[in-house]
mmCIF file of the N, C-alpha and C atoms, coordinates in Angstrom:
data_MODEL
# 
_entry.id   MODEL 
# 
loop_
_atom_site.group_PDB 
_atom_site.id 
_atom_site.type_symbol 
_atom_site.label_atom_id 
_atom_site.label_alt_id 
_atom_site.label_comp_id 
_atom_site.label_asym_id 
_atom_site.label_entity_id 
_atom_site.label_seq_id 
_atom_site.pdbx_PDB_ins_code 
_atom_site.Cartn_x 
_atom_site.Cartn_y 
_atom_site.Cartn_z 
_atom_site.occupancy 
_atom_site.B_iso_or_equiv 
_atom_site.pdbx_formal_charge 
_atom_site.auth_seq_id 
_atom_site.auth_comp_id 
_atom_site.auth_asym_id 
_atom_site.auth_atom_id 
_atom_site.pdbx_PDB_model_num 
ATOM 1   N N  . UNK A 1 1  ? -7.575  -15.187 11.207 1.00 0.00 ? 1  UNK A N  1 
ATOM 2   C CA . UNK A 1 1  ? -6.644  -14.072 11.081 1.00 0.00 ? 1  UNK A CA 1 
ATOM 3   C C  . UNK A 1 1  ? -5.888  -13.821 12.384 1.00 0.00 ? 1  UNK A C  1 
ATOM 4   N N  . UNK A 1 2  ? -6.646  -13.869 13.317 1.00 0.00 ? 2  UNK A N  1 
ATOM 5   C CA . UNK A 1 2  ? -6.030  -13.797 14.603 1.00 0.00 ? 2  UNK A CA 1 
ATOM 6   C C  . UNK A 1 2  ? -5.125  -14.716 14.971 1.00 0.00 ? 2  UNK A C  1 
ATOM 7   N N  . UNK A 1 3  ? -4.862  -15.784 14.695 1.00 0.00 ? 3  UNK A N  1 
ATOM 8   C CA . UNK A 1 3  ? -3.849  -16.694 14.535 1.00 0.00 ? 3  UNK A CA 1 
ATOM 9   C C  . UNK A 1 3  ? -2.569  -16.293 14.037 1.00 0.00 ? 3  UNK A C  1 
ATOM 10  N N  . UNK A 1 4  ? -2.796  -15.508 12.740 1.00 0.00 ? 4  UNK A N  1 
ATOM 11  C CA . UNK A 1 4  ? -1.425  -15.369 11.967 1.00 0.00 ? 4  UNK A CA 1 
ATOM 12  C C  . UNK A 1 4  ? -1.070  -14.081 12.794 1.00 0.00 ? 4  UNK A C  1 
ATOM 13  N N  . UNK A 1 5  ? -1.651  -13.442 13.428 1.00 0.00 ? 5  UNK A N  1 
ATOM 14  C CA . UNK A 1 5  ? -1.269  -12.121 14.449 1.00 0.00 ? 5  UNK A CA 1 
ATOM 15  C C  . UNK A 1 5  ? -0.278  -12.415 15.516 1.00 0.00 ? 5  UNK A C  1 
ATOM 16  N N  . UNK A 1 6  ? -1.170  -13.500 15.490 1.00 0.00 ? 6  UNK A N  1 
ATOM 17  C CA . UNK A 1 6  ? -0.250  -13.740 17.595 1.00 0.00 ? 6  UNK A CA 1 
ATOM 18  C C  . UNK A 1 6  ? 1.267   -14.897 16.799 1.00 0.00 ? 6  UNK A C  1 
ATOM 19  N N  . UNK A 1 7  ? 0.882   -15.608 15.826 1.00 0.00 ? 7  UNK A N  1 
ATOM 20  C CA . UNK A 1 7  ? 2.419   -15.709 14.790 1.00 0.00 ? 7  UNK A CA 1 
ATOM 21  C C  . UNK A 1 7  ? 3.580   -14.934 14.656 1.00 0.00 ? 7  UNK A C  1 
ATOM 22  N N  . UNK A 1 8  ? 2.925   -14.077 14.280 1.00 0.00 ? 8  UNK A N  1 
ATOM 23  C CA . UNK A 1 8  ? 3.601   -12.564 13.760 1.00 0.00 ? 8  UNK A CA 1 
ATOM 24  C C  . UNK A 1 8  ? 3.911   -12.830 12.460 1.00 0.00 ? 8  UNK A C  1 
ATOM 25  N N  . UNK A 1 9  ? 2.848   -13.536 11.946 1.00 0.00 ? 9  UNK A N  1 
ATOM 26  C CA . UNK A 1 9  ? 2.660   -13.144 10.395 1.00 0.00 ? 9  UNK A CA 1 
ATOM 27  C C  . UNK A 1 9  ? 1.933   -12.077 9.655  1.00 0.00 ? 9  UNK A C  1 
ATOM 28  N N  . UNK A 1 10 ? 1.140   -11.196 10.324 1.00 0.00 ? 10 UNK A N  1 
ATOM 29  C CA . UNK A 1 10 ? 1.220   -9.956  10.296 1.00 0.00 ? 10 UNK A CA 1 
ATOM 30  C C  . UNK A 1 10 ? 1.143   -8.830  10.800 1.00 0.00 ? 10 UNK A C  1 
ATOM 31  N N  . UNK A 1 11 ? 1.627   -7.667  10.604 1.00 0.00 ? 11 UNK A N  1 
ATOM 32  C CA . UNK A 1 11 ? 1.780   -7.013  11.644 1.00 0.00 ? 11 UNK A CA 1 
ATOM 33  C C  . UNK A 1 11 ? 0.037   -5.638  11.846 1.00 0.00 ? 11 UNK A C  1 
ATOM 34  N N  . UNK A 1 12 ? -0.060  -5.891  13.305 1.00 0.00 ? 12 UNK A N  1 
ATOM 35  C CA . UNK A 1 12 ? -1.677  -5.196  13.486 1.00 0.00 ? 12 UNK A CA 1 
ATOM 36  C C  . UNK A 1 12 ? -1.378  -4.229  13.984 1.00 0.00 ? 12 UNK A C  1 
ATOM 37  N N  . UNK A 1 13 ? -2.052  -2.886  14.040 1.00 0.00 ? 13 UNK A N  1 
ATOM 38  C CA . UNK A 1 13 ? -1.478  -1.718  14.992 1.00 0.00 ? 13 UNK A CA 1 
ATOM 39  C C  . UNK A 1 13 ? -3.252  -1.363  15.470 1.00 0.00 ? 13 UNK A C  1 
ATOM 40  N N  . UNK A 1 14 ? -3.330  -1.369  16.551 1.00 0.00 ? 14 UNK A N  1 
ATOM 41  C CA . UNK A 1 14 ? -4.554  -1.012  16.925 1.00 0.00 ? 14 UNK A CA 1 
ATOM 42  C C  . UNK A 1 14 ? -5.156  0.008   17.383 1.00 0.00 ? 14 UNK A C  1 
ATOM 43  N N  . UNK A 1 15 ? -6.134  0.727   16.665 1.00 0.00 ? 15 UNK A N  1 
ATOM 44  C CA . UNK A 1 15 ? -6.003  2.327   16.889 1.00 0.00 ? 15 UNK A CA 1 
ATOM 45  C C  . UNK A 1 15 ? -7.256  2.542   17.805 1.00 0.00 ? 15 UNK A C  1 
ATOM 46  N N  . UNK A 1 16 ? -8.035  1.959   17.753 1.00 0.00 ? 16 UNK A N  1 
ATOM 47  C CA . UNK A 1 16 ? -9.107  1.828   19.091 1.00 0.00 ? 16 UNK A CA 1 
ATOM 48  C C  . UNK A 1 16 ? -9.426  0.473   19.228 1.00 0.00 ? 16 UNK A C  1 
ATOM 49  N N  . UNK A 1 17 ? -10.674 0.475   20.078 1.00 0.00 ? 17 UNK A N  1 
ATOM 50  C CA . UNK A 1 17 ? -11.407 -0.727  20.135 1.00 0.00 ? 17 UNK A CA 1 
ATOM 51  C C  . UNK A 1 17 ? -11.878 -1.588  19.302 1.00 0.00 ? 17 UNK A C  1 
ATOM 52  N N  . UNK A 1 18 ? -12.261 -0.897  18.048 1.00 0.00 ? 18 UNK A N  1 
ATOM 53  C CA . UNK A 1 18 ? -12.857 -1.377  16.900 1.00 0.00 ? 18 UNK A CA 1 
ATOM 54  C C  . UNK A 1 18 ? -12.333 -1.395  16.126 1.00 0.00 ? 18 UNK A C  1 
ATOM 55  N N  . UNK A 1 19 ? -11.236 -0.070  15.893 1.00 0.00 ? 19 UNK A N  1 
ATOM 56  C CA . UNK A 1 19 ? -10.619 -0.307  14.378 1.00 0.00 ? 19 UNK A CA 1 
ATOM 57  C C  . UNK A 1 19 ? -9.035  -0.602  14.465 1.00 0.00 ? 19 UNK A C  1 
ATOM 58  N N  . UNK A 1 20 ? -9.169  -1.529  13.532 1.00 0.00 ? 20 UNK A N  1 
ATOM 59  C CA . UNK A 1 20 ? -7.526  -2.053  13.528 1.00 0.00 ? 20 UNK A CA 1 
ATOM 60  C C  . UNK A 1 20 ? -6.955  -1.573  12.181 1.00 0.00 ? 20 UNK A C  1 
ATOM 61  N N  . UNK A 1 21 ? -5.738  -1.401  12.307 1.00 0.00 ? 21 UNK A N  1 
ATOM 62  C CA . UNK A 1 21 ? -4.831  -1.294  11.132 1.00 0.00 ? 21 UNK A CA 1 
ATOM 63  C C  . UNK A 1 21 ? -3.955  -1.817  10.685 1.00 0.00 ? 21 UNK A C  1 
ATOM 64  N N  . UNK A 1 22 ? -3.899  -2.538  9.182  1.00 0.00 ? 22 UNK A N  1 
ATOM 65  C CA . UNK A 1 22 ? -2.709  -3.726  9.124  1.00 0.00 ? 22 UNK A CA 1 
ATOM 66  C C  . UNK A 1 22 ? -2.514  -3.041  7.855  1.00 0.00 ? 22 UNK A C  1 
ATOM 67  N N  . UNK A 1 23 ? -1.382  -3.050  7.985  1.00 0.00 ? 23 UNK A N  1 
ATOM 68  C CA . UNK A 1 23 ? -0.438  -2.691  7.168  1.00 0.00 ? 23 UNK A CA 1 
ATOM 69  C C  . UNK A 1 23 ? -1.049  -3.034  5.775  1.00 0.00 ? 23 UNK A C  1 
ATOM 70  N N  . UNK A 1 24 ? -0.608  -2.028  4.928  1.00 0.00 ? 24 UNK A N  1 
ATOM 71  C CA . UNK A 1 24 ? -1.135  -2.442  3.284  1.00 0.00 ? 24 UNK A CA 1 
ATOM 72  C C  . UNK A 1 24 ? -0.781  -3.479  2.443  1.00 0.00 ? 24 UNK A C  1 
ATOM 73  N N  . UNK A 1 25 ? 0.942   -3.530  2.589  1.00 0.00 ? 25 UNK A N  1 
ATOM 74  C CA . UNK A 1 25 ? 1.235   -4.513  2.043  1.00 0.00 ? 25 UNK A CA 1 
ATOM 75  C C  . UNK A 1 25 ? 1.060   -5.969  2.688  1.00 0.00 ? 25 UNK A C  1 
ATOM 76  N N  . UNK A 1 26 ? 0.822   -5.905  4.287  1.00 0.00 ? 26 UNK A N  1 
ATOM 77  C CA . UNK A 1 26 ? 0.493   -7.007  4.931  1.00 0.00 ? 26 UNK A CA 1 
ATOM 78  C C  . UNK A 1 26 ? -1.012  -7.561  4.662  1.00 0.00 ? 26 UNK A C  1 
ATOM 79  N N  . UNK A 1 27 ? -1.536  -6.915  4.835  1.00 0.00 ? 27 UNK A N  1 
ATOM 80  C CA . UNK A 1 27 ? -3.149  -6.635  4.228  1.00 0.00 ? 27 UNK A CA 1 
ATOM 81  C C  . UNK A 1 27 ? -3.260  -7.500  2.851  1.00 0.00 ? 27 UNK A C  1 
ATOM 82  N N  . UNK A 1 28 ? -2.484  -6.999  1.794  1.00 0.00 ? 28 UNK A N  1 
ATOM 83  C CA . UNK A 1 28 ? -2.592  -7.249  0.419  1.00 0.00 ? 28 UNK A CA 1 
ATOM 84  C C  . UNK A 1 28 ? -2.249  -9.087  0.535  1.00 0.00 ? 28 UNK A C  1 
ATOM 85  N N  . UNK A 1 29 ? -0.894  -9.515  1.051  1.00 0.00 ? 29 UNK A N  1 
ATOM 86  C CA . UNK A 1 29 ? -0.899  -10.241 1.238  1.00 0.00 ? 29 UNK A CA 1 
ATOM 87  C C  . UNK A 1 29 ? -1.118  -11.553 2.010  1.00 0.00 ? 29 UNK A C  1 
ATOM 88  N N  . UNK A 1 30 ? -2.078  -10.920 3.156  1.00 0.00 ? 30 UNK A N  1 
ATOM 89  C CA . UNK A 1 30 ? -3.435  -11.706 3.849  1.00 0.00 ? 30 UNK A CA 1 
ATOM 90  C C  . UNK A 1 30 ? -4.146  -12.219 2.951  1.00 0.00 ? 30 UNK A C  1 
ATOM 91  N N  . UNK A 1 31 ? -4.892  -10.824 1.939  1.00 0.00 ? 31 UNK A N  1 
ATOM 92  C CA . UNK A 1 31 ? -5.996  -11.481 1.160  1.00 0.00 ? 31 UNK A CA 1 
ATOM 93  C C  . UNK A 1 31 ? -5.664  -12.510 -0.242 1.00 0.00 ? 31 UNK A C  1 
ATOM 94  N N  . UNK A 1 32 ? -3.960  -12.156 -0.371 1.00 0.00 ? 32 UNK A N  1 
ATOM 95  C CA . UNK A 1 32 ? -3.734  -13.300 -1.486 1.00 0.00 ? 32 UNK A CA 1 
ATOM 96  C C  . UNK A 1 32 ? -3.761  -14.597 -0.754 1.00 0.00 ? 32 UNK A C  1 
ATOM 97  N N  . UNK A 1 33 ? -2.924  -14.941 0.502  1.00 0.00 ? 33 UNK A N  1 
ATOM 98  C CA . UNK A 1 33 ? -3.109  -16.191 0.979  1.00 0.00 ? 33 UNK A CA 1 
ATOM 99  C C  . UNK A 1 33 ? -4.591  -16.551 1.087  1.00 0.00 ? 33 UNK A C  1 
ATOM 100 N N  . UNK A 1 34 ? -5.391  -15.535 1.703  1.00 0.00 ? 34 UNK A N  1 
ATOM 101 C CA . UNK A 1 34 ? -6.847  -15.979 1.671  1.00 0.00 ? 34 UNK A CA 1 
ATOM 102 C C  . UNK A 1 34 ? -7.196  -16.792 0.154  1.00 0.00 ? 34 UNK A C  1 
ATOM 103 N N  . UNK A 1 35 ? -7.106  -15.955 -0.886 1.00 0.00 ? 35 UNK A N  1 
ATOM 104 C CA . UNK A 1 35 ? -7.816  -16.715 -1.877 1.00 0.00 ? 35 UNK A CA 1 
ATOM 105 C C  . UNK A 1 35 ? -7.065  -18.159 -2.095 1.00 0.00 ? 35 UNK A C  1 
ATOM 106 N N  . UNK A 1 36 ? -5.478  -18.102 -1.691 1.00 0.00 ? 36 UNK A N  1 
ATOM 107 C CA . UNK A 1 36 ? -5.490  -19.526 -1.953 1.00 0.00 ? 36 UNK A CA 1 
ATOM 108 C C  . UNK A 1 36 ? -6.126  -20.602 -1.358 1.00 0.00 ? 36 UNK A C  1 
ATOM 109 N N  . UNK A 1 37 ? -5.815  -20.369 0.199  1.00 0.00 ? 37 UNK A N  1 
ATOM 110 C CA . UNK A 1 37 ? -6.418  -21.074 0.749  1.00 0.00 ? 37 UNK A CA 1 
ATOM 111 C C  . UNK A 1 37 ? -8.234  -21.576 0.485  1.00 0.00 ? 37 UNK A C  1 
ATOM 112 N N  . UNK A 1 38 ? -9.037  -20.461 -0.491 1.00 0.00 ? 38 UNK A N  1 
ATOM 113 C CA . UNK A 1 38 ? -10.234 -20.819 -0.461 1.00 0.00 ? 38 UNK A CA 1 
ATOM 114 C C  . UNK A 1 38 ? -10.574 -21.644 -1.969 1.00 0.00 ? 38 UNK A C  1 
ATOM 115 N N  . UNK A 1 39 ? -9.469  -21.600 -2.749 1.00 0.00 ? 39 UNK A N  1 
ATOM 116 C CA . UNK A 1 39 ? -9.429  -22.414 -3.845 1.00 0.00 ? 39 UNK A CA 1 
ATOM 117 C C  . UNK A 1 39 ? -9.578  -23.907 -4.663 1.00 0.00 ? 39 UNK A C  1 
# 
């Protein structure tokens, strides 16, 4: 995931140390590429 970040394939907003926030619709479509890729 950190890969497609420093890409700027999606966008991260980082609200502390631990918790990050990515966008919903970026989010949504992280986890669709995920499933393809695990197919």
């Amino acid at each position: 995931m950190w890969k497609w970040v420093k890409e700027g394939k999606i966008s991260v907003v980082r609200l502390s140390e631990r918790k990050i926030y990515v966008e919903k619709s970026e989010l949504e479509r992280f986890i669709n590429e995920g499933k393809k890729h695990s197919e």
